[in-house]
N, C-alpha and C positions, 0 to 999 in steps of 0.2 A: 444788813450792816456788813460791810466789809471789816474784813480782821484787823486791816493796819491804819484803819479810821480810828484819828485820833479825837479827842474830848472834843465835841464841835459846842459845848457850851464857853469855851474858852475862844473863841473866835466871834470877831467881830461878822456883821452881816458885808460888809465890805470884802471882810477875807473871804468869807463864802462865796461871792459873786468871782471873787479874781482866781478861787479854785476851781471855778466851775469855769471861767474863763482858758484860762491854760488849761486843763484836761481835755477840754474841747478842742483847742489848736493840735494837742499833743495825738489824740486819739486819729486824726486826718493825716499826721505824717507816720503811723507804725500800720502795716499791713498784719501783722500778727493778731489774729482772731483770739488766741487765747488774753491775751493782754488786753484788746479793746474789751472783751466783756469784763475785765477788774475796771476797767475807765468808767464803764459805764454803771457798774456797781457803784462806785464812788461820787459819780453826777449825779446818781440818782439821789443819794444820800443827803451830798449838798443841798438840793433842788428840795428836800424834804424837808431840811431842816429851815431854810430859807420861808417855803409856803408855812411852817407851824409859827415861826416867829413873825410873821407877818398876819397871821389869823388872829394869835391872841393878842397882836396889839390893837388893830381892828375891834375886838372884842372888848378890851380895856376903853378905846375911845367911844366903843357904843354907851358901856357901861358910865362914864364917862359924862356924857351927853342925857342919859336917861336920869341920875339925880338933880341936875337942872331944873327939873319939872317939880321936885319938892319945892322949890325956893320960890315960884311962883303962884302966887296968891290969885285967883280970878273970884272976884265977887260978885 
């Protein structure tokens, strides 16, 4: 986690995608090495919280999809 990553439960998956959008633009125009590695601290972070919000809803439509199977009667 980077220090000055703020609450990313407060952000939408949209605002995630557009911070990871500009950091990525922004990381191509500064030659400063020590800066790109906080860039890519923080892509990384997005990119993380991105893949978990996207696993547990996958997981909820599994879940989702497997109580169906109660409601069906085969005789």
């Amino acid at each position: 986690m980077h220090p000055t990553l703020e609450d990313l439960n407060d952000l939408t998956d949209t605002d995630l995608e557009q911070k990871i959008l500009k950091l990525n633009g922004m990381y191509f125009m500064t030659e400063n090495d020590h800066v790109r590695q906080q860039m890519i601290l923080l892509i990384d972070s997005y990119k993380i919280e991105l893949e978990a919000r996207r696993a547990r809803a996958k997981l909820e439509a599994e879940q989702d999809d497997n109580s169906l199977d109660d409601l069906i009667n085969v005789s």
